[in-house]
C-alpha positions as CSV (number, residue, x, y, z in Angstrom):
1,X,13.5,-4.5,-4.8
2,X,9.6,-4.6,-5.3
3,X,7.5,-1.5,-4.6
4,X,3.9,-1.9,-3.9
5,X,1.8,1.6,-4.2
6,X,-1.6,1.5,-3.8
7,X,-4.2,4.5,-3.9
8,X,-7.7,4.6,-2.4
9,X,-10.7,7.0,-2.7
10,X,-12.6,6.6,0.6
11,X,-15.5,8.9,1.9
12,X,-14.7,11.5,5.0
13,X,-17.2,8.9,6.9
14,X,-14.5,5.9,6.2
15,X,-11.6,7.6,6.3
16,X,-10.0,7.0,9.8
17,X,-11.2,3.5,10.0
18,X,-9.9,2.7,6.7
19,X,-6.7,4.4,7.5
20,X,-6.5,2.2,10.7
21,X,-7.6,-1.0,8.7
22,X,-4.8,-0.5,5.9
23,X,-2.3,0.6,8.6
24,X,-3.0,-3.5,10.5
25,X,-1.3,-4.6,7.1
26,X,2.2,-3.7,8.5
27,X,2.2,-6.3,10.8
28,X,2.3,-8.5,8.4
29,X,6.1,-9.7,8.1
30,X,7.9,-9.9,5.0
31,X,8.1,-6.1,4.0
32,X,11.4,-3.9,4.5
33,X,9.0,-1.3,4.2
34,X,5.4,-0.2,5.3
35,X,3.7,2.7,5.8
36,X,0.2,4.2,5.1
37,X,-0.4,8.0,4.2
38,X,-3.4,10.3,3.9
39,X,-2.7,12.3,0.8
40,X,-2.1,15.9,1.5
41,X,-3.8,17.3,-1.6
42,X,-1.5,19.9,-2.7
43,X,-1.2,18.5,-6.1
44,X,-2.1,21.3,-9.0
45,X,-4.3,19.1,-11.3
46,X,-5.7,15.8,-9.1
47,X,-6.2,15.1,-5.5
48,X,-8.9,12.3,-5.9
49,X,-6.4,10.2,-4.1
50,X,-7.6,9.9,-0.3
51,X,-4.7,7.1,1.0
52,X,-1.7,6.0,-0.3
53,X,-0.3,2.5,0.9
54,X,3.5,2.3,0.1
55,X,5.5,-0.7,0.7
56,X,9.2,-2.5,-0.4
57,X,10.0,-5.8,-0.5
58,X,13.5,-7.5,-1.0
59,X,12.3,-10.3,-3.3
60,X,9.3,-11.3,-5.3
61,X,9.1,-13.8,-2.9
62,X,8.7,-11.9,-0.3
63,X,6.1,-9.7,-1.7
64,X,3.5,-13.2,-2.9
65,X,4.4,-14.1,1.1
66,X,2.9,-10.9,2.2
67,X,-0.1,-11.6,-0.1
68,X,-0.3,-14.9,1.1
69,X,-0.6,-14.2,4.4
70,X,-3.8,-14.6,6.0
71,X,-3.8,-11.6,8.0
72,X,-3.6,-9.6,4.4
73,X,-7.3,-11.3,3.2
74,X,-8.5,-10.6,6.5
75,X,-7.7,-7.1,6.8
76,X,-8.3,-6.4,2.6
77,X,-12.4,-7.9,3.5
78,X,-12.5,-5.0,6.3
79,X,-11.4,-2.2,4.3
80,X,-12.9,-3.1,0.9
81,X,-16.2,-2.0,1.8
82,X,-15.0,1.3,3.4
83,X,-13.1,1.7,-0.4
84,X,-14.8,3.8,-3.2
85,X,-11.8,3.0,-5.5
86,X,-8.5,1.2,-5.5
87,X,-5.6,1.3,-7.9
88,X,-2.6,-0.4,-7.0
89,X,0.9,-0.7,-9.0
90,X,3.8,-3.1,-8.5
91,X,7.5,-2.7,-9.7
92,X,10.7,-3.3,-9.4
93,X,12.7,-0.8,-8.6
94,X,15.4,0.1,-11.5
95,X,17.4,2.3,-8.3
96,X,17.6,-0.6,-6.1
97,X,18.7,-2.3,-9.5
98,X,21.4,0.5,-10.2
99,X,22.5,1.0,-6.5
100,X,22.7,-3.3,-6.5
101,X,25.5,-2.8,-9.9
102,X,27.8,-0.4,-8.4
């Protein structure tokens, strides 16, 4: 299984409309999983973070599908300028990996 976590720093201003732009990537098919989060800041030492996009994918291929798609460079142009920063992080999942050798 791939995982797909991506944070984002956005101003107050942007925040809802960002959230709403991020949250349009879920229609996009291909993922088992999508969701999009506002970070709850409880964290001791950093809470820079303002969203947190979290997806799974069964397959590679299904993840480069979902990038593919041209909904995702649609949507990605809409929120990009709403975006102070993005950091983004893709791996596969050693769970899914044990759970799969059981």
């Amino acid at each position: 299984m791939i995982r797909h976590v991506v944070f984002f720093t956005v101003s107050e201003a942007h925040l809802e409309q960002a959230r709403a732009g991020l949250q349009r990537l879920g229609e996009i098919p291909h993922a088992k999983l999508f969701e999009v989060g506002v970070n709850l800041k409880r964290d001791l030492y950093a809470n820079e973070v303002d969203l947190v996009v979290y997806a799974e994918f069964d397959t590679l291929a299904d993840f480069d599908a979902y990038k593919a798609h041209p909904l995702y460079s649609q949507i990605t142009a809409s929120v990009r300028p709403l975006r102070e920063t993005r950091i983004a992080a893709d791996f596969e999942s050693a769970a899914a990996v044990f759970a799969q050798s059981q």
